[in-house]
Backbone atoms as SQL, in Angstrom:
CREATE TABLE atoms (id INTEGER PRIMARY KEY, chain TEXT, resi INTEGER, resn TEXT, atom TEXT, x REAL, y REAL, z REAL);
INSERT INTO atoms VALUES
  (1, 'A', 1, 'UNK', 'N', 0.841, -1.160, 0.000),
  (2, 'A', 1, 'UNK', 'CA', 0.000, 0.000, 0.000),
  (3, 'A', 1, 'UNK', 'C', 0.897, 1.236, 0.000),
  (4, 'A', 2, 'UNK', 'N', 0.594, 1.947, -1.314),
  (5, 'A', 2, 'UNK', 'CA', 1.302, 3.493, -0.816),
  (6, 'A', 2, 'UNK', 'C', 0.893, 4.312, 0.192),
  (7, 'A', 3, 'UNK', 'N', 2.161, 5.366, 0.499),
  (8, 'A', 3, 'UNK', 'CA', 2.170, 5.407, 1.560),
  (9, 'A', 3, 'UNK', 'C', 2.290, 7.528, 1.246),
  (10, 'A', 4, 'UNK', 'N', 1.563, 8.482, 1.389),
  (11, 'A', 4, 'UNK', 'CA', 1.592, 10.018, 1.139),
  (12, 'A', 4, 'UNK', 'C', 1.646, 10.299, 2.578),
  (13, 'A', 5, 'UNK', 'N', 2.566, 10.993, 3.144),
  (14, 'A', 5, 'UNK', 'CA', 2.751, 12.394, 4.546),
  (15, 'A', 5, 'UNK', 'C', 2.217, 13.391, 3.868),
  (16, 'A', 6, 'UNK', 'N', 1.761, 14.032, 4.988),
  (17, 'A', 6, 'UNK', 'CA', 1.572, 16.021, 5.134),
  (18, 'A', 6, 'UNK', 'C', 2.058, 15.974, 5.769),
  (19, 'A', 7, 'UNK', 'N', 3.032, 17.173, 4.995),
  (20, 'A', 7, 'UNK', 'CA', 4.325, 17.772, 6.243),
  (21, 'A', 7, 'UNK', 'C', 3.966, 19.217, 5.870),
  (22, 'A', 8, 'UNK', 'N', 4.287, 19.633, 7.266),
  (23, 'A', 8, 'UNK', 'CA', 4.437, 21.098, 7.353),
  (24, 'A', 8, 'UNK', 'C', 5.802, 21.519, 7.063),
  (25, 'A', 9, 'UNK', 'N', 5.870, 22.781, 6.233),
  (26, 'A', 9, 'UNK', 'CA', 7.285, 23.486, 6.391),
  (27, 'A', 9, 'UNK', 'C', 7.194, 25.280, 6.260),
  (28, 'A', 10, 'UNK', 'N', 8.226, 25.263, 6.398),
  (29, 'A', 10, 'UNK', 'CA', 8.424, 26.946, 6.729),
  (30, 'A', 10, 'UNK', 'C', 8.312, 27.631, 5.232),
  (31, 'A', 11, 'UNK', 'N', 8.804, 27.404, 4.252),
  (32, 'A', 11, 'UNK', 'CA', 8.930, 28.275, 2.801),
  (33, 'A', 11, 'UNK', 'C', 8.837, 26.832, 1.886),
  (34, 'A', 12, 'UNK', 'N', 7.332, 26.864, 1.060),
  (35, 'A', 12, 'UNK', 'CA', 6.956, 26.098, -0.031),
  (36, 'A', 12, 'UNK', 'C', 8.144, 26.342, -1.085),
  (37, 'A', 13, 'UNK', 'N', 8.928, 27.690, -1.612),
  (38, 'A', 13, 'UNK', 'CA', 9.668, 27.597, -2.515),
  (39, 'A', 13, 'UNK', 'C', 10.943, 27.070, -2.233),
  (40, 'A', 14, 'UNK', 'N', 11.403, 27.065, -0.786),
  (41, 'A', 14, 'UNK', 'CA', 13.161, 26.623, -0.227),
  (42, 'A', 14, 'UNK', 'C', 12.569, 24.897, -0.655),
  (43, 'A', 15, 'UNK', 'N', 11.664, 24.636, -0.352),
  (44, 'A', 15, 'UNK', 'CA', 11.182, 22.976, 0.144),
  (45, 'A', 15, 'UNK', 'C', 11.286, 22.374, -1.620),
  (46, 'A', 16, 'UNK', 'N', 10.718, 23.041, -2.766),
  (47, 'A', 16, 'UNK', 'CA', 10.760, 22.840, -3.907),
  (48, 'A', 16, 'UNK', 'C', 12.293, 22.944, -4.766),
  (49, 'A', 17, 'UNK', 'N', 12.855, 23.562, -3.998),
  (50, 'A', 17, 'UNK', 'CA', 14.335, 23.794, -4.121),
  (51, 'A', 17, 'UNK', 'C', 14.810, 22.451, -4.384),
  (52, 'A', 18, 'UNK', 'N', 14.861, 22.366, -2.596),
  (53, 'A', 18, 'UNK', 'CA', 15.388, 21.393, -1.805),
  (54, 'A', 18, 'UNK', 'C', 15.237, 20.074, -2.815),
  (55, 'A', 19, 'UNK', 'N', 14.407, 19.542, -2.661),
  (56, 'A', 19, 'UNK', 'CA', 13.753, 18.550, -3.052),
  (57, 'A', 19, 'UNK', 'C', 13.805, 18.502, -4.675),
  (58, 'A', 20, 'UNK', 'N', 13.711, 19.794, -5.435),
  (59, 'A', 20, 'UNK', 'CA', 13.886, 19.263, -7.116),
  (60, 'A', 20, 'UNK', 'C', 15.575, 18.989, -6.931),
  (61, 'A', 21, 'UNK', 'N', 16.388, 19.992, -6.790),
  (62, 'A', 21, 'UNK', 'CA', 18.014, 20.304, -7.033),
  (63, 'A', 21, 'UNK', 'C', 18.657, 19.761, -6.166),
  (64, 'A', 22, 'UNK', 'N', 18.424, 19.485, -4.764),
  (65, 'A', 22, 'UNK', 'CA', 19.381, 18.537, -4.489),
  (66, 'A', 22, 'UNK', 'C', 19.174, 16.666, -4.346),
  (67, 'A', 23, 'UNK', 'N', 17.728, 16.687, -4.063),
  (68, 'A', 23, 'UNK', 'CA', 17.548, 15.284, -4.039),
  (69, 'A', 23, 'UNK', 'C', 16.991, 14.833, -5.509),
  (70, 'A', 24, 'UNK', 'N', 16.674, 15.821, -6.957),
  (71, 'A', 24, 'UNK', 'CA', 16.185, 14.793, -7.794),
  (72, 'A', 24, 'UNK', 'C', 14.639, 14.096, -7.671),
  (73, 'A', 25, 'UNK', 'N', 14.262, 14.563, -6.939),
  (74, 'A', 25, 'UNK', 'CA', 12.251, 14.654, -6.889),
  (75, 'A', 25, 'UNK', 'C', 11.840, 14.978, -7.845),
  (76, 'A', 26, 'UNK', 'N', 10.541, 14.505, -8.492),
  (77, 'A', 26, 'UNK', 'CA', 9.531, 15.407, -9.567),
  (78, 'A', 26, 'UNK', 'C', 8.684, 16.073, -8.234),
  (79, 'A', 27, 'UNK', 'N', 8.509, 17.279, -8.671),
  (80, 'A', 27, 'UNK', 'CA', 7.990, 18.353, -7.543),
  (81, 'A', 27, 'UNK', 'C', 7.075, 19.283, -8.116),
  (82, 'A', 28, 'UNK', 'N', 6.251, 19.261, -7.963),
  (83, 'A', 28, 'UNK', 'CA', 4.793, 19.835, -8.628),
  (84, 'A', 28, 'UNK', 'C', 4.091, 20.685, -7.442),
  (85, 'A', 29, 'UNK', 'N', 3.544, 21.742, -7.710),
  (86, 'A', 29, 'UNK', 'CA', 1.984, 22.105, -7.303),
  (87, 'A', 29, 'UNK', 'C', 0.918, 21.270, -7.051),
  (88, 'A', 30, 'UNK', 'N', 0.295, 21.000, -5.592),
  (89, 'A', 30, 'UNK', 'CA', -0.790, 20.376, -5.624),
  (90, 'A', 30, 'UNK', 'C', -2.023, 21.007, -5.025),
  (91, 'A', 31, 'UNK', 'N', -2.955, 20.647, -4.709),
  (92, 'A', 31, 'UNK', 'CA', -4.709, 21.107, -4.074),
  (93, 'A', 31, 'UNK', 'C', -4.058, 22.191, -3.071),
  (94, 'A', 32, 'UNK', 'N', -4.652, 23.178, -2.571),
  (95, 'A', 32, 'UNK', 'CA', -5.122, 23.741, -1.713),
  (96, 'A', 32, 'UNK', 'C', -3.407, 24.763, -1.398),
  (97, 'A', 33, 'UNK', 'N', -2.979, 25.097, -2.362),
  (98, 'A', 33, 'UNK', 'CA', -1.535, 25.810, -1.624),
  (99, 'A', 33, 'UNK', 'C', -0.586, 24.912, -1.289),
  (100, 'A', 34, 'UNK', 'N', -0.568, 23.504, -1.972),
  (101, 'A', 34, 'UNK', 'CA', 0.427, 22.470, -1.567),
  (102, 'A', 34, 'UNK', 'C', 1.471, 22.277, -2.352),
  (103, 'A', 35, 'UNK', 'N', 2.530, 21.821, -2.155),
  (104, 'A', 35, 'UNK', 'CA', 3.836, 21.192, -2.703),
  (105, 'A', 35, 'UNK', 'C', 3.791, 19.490, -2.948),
  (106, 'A', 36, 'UNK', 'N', 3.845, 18.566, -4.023),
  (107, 'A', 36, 'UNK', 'CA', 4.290, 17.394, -4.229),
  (108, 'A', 36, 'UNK', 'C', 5.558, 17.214, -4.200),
  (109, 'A', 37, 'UNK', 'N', 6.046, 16.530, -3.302),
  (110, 'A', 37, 'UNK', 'CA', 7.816, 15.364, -4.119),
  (111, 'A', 37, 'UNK', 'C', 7.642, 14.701, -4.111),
  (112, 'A', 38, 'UNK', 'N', 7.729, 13.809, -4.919),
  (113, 'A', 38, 'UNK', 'CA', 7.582, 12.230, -5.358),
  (114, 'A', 38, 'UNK', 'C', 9.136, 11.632, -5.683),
  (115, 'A', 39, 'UNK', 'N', 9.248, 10.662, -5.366),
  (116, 'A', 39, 'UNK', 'CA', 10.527, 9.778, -5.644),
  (117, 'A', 39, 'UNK', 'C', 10.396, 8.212, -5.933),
  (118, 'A', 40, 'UNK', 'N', 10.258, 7.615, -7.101),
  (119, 'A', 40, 'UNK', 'CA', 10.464, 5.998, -6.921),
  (120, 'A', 40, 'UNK', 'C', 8.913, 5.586, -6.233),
  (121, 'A', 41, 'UNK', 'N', 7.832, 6.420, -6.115),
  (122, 'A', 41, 'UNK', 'CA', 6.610, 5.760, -5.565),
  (123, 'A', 41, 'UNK', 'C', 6.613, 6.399, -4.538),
  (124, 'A', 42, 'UNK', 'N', 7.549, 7.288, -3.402),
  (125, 'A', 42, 'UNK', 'CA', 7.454, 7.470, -2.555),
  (126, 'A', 42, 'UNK', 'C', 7.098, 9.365, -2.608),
  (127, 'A', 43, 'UNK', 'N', 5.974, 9.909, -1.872),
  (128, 'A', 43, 'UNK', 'CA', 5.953, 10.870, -2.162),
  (129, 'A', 43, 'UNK', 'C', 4.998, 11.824, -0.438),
  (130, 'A', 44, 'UNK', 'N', 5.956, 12.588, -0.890),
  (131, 'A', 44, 'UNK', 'CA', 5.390, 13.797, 0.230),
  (132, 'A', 44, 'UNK', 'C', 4.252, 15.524, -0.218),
  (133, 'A', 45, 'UNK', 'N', 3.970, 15.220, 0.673),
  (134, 'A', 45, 'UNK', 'CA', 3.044, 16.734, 0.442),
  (135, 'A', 45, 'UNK', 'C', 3.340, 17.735, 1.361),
  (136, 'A', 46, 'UNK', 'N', 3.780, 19.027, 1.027),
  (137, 'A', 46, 'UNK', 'CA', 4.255, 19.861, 2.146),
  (138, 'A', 46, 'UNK', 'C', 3.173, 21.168, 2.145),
  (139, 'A', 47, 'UNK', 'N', 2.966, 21.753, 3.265),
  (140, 'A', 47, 'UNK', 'CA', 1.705, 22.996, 3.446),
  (141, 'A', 47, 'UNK', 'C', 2.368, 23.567, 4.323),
  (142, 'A', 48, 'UNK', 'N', 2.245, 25.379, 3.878),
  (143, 'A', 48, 'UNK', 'CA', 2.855, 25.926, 5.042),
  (144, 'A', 48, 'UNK', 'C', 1.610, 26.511, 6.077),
  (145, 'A', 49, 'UNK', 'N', 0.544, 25.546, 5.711),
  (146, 'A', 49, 'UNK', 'CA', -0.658, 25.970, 6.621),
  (147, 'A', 49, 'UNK', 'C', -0.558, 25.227, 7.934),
  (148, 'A', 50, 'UNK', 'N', -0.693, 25.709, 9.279),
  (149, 'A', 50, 'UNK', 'CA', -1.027, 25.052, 10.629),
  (150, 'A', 50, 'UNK', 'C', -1.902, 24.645, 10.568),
  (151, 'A', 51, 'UNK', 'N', -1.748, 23.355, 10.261),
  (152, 'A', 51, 'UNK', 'CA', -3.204, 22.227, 10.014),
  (153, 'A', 51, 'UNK', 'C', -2.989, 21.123, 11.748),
  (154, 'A', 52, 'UNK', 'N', -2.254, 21.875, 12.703),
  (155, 'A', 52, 'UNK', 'CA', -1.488, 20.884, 13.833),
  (156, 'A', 52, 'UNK', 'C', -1.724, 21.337, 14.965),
  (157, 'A', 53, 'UNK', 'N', -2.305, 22.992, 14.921),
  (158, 'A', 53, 'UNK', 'CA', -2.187, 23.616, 16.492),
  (159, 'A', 53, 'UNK', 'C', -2.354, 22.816, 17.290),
  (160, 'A', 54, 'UNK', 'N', -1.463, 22.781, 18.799),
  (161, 'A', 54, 'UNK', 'CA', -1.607, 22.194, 19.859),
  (162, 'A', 54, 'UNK', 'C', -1.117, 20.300, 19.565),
  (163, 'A', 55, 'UNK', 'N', -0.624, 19.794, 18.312),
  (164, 'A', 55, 'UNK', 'CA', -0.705, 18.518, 18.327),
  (165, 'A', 55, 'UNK', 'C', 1.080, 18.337, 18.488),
  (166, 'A', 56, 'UNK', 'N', 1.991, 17.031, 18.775),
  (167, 'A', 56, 'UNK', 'CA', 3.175, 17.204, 19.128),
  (168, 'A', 56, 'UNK', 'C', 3.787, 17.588, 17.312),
  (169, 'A', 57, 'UNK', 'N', 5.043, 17.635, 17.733),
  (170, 'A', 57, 'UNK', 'CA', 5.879, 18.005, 16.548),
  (171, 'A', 57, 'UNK', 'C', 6.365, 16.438, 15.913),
  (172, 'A', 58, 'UNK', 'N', 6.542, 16.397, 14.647),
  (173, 'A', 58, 'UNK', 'CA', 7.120, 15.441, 14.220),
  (174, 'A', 58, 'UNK', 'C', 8.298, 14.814, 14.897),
  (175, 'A', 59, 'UNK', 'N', 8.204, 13.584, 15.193),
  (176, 'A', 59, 'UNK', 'CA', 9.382, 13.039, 15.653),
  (177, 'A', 59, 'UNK', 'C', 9.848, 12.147, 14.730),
  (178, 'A', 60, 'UNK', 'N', 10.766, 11.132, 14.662),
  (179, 'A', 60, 'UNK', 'CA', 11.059, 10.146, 13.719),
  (180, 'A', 60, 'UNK', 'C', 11.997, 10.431, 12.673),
  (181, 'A', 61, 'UNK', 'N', 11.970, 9.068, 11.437),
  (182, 'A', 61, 'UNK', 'CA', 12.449, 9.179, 10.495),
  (183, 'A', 61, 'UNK', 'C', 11.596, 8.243, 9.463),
  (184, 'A', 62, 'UNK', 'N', 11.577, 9.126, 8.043),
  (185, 'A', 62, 'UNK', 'CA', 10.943, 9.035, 7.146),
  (186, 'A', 62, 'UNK', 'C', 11.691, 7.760, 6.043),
  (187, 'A', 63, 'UNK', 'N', 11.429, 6.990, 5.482),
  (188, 'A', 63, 'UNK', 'CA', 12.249, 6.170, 5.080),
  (189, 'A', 63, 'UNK', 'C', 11.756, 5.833, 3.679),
  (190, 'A', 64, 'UNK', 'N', 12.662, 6.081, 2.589),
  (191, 'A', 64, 'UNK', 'CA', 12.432, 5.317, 1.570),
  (192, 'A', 64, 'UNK', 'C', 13.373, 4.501, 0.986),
  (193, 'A', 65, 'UNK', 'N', 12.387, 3.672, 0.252),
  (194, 'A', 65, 'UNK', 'CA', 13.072, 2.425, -0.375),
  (195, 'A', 65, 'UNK', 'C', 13.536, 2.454, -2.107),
  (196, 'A', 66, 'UNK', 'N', 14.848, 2.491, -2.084),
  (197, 'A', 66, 'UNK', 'CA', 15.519, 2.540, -3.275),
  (198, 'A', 66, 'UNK', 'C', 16.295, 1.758, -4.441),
  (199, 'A', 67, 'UNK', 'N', 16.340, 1.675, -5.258),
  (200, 'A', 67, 'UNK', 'CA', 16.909, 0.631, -5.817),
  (201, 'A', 67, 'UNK', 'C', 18.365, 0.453, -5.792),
  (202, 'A', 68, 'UNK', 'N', 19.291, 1.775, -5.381),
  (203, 'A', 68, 'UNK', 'CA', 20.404, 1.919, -5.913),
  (204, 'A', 68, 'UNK', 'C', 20.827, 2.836, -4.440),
  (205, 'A', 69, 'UNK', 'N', 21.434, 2.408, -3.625),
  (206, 'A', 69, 'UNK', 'CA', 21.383, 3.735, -3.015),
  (207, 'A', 69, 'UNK', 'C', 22.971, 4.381, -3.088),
  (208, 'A', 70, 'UNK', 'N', 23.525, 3.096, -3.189),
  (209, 'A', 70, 'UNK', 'CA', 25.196, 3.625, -3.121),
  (210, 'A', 70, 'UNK', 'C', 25.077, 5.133, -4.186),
  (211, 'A', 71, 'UNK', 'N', 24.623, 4.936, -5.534),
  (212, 'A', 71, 'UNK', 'CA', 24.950, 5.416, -6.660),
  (213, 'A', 71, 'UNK', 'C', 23.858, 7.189, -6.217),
  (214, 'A', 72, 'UNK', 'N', 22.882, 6.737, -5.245),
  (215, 'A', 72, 'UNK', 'CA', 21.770, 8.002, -5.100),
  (216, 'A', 72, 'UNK', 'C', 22.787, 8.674, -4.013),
  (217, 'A', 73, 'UNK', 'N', 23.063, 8.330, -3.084),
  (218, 'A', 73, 'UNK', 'CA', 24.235, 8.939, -2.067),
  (219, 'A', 73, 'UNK', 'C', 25.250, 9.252, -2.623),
  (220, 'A', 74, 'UNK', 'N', 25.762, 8.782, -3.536),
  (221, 'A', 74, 'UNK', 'CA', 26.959, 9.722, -4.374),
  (222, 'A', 74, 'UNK', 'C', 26.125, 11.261, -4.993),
  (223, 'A', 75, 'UNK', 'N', 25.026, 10.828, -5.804),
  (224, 'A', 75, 'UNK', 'CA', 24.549, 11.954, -6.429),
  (225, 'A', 75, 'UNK', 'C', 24.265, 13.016, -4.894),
  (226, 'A', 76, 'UNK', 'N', 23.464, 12.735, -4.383),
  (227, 'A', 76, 'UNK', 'CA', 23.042, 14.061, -3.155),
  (228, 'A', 76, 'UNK', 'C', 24.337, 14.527, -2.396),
  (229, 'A', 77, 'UNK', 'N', 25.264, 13.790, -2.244),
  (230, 'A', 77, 'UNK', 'CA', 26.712, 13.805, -1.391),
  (231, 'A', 77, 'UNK', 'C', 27.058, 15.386, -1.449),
  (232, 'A', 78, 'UNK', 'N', 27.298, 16.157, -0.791),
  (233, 'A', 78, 'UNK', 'CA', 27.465, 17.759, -0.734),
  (234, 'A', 78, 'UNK', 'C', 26.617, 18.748, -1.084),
  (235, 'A', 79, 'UNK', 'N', 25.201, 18.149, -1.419),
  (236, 'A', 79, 'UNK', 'CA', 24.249, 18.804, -2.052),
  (237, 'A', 79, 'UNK', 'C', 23.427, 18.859, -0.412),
  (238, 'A', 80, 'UNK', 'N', 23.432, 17.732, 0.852),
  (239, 'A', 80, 'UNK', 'CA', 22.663, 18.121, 1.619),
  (240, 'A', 80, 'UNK', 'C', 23.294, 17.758, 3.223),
  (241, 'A', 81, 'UNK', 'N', 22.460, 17.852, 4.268),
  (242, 'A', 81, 'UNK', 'CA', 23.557, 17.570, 5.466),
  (243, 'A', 81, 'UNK', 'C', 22.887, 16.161, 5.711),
  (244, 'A', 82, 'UNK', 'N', 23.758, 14.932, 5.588),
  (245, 'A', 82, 'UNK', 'CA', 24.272, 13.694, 5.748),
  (246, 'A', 82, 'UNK', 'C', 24.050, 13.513, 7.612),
  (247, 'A', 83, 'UNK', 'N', 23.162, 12.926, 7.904),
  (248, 'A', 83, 'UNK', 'CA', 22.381, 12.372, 9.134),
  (249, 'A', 83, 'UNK', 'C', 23.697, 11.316, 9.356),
  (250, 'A', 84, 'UNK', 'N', 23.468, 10.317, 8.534),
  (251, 'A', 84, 'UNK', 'CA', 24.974, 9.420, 8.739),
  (252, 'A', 84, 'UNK', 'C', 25.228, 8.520, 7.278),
  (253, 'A', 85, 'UNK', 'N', 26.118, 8.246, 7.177),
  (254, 'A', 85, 'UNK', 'CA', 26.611, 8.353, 5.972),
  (255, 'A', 85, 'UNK', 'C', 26.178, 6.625, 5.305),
  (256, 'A', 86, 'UNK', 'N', 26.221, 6.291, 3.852),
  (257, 'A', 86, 'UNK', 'CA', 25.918, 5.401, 3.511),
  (258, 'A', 86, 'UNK', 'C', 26.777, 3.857, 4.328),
  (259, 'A', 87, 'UNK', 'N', 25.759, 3.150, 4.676),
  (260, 'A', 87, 'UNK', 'CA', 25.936, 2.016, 5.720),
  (261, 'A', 87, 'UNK', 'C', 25.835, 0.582, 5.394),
  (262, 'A', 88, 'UNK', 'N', 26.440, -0.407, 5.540),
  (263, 'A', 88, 'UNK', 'CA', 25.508, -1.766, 5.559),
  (264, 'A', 88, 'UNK', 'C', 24.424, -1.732, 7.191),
  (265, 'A', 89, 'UNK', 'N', 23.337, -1.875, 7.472),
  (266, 'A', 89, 'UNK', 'CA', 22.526, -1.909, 8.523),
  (267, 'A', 89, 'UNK', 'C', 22.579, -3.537, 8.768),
  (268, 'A', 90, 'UNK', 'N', 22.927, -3.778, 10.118),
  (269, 'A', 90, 'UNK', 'CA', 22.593, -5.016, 11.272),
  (270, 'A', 90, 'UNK', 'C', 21.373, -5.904, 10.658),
  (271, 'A', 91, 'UNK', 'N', 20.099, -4.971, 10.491),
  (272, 'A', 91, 'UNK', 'CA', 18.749, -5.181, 9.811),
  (273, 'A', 91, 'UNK', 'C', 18.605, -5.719, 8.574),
  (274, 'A', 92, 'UNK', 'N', 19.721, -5.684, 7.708),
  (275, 'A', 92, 'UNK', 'CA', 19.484, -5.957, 6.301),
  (276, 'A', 92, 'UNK', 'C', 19.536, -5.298, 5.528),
  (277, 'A', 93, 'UNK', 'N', 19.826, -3.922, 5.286),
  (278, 'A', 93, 'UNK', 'CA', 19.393, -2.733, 4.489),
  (279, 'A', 93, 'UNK', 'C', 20.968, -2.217, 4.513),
  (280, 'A', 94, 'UNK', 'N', 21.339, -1.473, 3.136),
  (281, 'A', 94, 'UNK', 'CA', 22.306, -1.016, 2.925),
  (282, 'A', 94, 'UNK', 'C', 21.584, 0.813, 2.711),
  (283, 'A', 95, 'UNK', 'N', 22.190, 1.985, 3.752),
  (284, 'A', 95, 'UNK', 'CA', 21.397, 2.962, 3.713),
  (285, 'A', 95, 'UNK', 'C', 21.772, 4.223, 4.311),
  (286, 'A', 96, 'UNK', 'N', 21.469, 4.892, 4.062),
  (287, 'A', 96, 'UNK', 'CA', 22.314, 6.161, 4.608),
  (288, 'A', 96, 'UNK', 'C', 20.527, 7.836, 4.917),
  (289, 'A', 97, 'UNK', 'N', 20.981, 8.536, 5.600),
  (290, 'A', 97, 'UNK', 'CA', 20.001, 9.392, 6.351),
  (291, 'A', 97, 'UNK', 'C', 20.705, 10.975, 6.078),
  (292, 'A', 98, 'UNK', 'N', 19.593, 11.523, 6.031),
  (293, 'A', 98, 'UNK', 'CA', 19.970, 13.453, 5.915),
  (294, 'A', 98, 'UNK', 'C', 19.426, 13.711, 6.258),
  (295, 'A', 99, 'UNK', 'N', 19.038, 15.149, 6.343),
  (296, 'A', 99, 'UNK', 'CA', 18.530, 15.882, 7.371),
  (297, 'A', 99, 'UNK', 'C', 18.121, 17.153, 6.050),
  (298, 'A', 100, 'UNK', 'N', 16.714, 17.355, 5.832),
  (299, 'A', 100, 'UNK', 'CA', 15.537, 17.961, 4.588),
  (300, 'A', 100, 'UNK', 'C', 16.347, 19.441, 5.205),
  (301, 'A', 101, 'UNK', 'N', 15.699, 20.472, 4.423),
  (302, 'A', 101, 'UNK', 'CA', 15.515, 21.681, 4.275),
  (303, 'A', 101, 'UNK', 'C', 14.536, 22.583, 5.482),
  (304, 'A', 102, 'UNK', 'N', 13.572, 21.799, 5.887),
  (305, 'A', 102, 'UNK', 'CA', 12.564, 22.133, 7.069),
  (306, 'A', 102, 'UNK', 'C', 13.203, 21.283, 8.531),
  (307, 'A', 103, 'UNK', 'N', 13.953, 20.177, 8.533),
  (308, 'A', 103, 'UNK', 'CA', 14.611, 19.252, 9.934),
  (309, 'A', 103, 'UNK', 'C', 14.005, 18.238, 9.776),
  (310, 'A', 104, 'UNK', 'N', 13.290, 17.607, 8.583),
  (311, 'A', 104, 'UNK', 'CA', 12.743, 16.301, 8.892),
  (312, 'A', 104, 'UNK', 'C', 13.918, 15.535, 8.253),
  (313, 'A', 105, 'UNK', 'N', 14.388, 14.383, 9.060),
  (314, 'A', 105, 'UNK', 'CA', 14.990, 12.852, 8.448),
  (315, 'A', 105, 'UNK', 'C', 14.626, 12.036, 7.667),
  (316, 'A', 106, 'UNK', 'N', 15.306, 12.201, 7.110),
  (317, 'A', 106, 'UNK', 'CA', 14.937, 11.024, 5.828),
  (318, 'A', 106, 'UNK', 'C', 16.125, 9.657, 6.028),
  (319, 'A', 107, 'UNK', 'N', 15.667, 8.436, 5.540),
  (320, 'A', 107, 'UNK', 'CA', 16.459, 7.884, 5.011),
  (321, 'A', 107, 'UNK', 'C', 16.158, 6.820, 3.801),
  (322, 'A', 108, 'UNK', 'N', 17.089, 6.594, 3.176),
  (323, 'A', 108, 'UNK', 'CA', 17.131, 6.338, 1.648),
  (324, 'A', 108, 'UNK', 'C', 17.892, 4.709, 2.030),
  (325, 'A', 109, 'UNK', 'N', 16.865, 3.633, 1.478),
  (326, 'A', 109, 'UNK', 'CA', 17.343, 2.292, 1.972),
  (327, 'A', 109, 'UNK', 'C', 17.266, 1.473, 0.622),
  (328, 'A', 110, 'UNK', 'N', 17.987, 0.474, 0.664),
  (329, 'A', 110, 'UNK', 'CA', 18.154, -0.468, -0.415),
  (330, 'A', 110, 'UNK', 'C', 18.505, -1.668, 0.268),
  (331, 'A', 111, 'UNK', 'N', 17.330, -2.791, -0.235),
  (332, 'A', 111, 'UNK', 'CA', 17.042, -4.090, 0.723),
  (333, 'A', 111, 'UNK', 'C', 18.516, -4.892, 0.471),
  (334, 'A', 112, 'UNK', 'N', 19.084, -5.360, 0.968),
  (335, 'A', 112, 'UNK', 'CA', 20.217, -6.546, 0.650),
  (336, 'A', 112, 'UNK', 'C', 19.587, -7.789, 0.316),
  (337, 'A', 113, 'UNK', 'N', 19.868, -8.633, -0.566),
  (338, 'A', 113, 'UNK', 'CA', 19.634, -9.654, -0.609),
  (339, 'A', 113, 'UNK', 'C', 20.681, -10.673, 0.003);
């Protein structure tokens, strides 16, 4: 089952930046004053509307699944700030984490066989 977030962020145009030029997203206009990034199936929606008063702040990390990641972590490599750097994971996953344009975590995983 796919899987769409609403995320809040501070500037719709830094976030469209972010997301076309350094990570390689298709990044579109969507409903209501919104931002699309899409990646590989995986896709976010960003609003700089307080759709949250009073609810906690995002915690966590956002995770997508990639085909290639060695070769996607070379491409973003100095383009963004590197959470921790490309890994083999304990878990199975070869994968590495950054840190978005607004403070949300991402990480970018590729299953091991």
């Amino acid at each position: 089952m796919p899987l769409t977030l609403l995320l809040h962020c501070r500037d719709l145009e830094e976030t469209r930046e972010f997301y076309q030029s350094a990570l390689g997203f298709n990044v579109f206009d969507s409903a209501e004053g919104t931002l699309t990034a899409e990646k590989q199936g995986g896709r976010l929606i960003f609003t700089r509307r307080d759709l949250w008063e009073g609810s906690p702040g995002f915690s966590g990390t956002i995770y997508f699944t990639i085909t290639d990641a060695d070769s996607y972590f070379a491409s973003v490599q100095g383009k963004v700030a590197v959470a921790w750097p490309i890994q083999d994971m304990s878990y199975g996953s070869r994968e590495f984490g950054i840190k978005d344009c607004n403070g949300y975590h991402l990480a970018f995983q590729q299953q091991q066989a």
